[in-house]
C-alpha positions in Angstrom: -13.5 -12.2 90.8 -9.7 -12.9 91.0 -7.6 -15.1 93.4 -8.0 -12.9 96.5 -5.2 -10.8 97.7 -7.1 -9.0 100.9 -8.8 -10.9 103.3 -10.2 -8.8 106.6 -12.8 -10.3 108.7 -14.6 -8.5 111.8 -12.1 -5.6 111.5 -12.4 -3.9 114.6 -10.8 -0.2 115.4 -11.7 1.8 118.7 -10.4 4.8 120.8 -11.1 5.6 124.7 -13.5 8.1 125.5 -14.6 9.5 128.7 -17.6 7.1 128.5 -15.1 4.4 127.4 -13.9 3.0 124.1 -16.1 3.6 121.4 -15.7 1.6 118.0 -15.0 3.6 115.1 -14.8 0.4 112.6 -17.3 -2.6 113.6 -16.8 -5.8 112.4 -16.2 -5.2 109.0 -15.6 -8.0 106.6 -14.9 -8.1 103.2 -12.3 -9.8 100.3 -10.4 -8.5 97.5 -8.8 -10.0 94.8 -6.7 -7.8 92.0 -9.9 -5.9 91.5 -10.9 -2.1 92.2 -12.9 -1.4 95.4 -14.6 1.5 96.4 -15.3 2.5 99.8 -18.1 5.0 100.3 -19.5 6.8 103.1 -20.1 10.3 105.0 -17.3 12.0 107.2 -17.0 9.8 110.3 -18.5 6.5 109.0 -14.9 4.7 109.7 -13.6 4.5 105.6 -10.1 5.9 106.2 -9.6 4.3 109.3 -10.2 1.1 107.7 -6.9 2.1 104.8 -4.9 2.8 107.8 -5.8 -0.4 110.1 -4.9 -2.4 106.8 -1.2 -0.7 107.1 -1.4 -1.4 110.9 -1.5 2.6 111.1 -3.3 3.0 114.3 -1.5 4.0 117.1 -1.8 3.8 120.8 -4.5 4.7 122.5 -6.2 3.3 119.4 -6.8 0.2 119.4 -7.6 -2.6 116.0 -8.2 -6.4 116.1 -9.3 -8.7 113.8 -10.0 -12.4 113.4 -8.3 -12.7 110.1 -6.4 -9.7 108.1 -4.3 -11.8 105.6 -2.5 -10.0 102.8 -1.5 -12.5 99.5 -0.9 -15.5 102.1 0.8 -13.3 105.2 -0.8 -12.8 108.3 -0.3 -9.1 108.7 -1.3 -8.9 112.4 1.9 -11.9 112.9 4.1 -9.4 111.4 6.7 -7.7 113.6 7.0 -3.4 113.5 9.8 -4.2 111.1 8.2 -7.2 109.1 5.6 -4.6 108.5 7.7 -1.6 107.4 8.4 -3.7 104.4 5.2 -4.5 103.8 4.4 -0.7 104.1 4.9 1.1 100.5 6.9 -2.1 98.7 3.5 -4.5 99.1 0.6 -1.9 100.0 0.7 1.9 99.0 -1.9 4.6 100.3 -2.6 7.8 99.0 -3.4 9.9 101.8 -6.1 12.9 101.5 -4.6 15.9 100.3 -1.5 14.1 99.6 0.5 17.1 98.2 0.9 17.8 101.8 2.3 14.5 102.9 5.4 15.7 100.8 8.8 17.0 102.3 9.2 21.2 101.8 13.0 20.7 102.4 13.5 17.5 100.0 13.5 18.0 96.0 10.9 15.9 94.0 13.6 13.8 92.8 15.0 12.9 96.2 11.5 12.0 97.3 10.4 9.8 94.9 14.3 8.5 95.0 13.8 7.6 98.4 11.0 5.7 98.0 12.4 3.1 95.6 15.6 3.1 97.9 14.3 2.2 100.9 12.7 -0.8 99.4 15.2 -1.9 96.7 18.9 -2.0 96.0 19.5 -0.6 93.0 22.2 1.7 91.3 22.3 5.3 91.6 22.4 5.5 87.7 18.9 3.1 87.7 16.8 4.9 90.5 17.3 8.6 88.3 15.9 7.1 85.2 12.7 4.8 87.0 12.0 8.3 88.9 11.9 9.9 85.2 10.3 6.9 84.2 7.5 7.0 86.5 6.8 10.5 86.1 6.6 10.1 82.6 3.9 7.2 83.4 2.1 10.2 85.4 1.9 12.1 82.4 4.0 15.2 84.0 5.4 17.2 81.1 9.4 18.1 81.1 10.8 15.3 84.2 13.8 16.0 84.3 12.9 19.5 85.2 10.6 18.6 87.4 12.8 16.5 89.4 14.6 19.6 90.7 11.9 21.3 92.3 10.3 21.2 95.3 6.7 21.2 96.5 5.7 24.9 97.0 6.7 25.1 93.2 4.2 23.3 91.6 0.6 23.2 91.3 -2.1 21.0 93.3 -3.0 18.6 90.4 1.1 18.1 89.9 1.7 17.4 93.4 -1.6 15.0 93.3 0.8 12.9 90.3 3.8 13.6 91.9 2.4 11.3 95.0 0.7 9.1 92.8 4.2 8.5 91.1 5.9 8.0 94.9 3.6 5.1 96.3 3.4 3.3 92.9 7.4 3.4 92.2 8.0 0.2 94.4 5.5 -1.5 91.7 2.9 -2.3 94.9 0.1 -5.2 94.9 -2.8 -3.2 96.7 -3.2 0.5 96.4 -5.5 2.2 98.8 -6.4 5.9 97.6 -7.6 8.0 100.7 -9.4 10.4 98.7 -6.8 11.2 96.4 -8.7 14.0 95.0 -10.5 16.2 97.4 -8.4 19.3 96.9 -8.7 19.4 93.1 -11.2 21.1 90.6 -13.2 18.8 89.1 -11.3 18.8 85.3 -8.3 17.4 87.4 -10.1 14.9 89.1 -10.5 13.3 85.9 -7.3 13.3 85.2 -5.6 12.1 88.1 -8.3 9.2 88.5 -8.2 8.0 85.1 -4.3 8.0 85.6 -4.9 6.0 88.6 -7.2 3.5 86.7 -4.6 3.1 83.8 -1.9 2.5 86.1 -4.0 -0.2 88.3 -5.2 -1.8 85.0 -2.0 -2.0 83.5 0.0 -3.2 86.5 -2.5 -6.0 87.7 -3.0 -3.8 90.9 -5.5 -4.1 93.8 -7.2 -0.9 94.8 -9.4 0.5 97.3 -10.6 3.9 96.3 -12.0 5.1 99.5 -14.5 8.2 98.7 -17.8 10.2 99.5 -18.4 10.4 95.8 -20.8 7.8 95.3 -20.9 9.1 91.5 -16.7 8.7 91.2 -16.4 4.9 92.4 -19.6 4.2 90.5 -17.2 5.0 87.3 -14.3 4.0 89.0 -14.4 0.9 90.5 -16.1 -2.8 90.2 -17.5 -3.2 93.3 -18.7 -1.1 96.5 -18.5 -1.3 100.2 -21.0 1.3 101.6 -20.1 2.2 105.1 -22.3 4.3 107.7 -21.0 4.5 111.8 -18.3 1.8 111.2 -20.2 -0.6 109.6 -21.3 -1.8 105.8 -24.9 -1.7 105.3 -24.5 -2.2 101.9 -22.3 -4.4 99.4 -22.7 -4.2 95.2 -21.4 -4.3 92.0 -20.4 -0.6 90.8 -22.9 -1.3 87.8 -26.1 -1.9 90.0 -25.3 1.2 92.6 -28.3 2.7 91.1 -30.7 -0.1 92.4 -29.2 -0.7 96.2 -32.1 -1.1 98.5 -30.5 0.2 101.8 -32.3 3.2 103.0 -29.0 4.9 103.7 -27.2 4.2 100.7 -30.9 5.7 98.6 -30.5 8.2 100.8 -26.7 9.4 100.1 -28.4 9.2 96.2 -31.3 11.1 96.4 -28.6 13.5 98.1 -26.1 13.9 95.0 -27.2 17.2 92.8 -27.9 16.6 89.4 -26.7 19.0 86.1 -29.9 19.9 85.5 -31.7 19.8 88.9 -35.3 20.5 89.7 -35.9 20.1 92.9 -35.8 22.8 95.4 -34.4 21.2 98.1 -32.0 17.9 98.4 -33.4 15.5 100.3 -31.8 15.3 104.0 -31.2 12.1 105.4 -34.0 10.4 107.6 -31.7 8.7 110.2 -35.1 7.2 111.3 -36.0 4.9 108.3 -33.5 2.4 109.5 -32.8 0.9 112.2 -29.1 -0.8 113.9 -27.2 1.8 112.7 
């Protein structure tokens, strides 16, 4: 493993309920060094509130605390609203889910993507046009300087997918957390788009968490795995040795994945019952 550039320990995120706060993320734990990390889990089990409590995303009345959440040397829970808006984007990108949505209707590509390496870089007005046609080059979208022009409603899902993925990785980031970049998309673009993502990583000397349901995708994608169930990691591996995790939950989310050429003729359910602290 490389020098570590993410270190969380007992990560804790809550929100008030009738009944009073409930955690939503318990304790969690874990390093990362310039490395891909996948975070798997069902709906609920706390993965994408862990990307955004990284980013110090949760907002009153949620609550997060940890004991330690340093980011390459800087204690990101020291940081001031501003400190950390620098941070934000420059230092550590995320992908949201559906992230063709998180763009502006009103703004044109160009401006958007513009705006990110603005707001964390000076840099000439001649210079941020050709890194915004460089990076969508480096996204692989055909005809950039067209592109550039358009806005959102005019392109397709798998473009906009690129189209963010060329926004948060523009300020040349350290850690890039992926919050399911690539639920919307049919599965030929998935491939594309994720292998795009791996290149980029690899090439750059990136961090990145790929948080996911698709125990299948960060089995390809990434080098190690986190698997999470009701805010907590019941299960740590390499990507390679998914296939012999011991955890009842985690064999259970396998058993659960459809094969191409399936026999059975039911997928297993989950027994919530063959475990127990969770």
């Amino acid at each position: 493993m490389t020098d570590t550039l993410l270190d969380v320990e007992n990560l804790r995120v809550s929100f008030p309920t009738p009944a009073g706060r409930v955690d939503v993320v318990k304790g969690l734990t874990f390093t990362l060094g310039r490395e891909r990390l996948g975070i798997v889990g069902e709906s609920g089990s706390g993965k994408s509130m862990t990307g955004r409590a990284i980013l110090r995303l949760i907002r009153s009345p949620g609550r997060q605390v940890a004991d330690k959440l340093m980011f390459d040397g800087d204690d990101l829970q020291a940081l001031s609203e501003r400190a950390m808006r620098k941070v934000r984007g420059a230092r550590i990108s995320m992908i949201m889910q559906d992230p063709k949505f998180s763009l502006n209707p009103v703004m044109t590509i160009g401006d958007q993507i513009a705006e990110a390496l603005k707001t964390h870089e000076r840099i000439a007005r001649k210079d941020i046009a050709a890194r915004v046609i460089e990076m969508l080059e480096a996204v692989r979208i055909n005809d950039p300087a067209r592109v550039v022009k358009m806005y959102p409603h005019e392109v397709s899902g798998g473009m906009g997918q690129r189209i963010m993925i060329a926004m948060m990785l523009i300020p040349q980031p350290d850690l890039l957390i992926a919050d399911e970049p690539t639920s919307a998309l049919d599965v030929s673009v998935q491939a594309q788009v994720l292998d795009l993502i791996d290149e980029l990583v690899k090439n750059k000397g990136m961090g990145l968490i790929l948080i996911s349901h698709d125990l299948n995708l960060v089995a390809r994608y990434c080098d190690r795995i986190l698997v999470m169930h009701a805010g907590e990691v019941v299960e740590s591996c390499d990507a390679r040795d998914l296939h012999k995790a011991t955890h009842p939950y985690t064999r259970g989310l396998l058993a659960a994945v459809p094969q191409m050429e399936e026999t059975r003729d039911e997928l297993p359910v989950l027994d919530r019952t063959a475990w127990s602290g969770t």
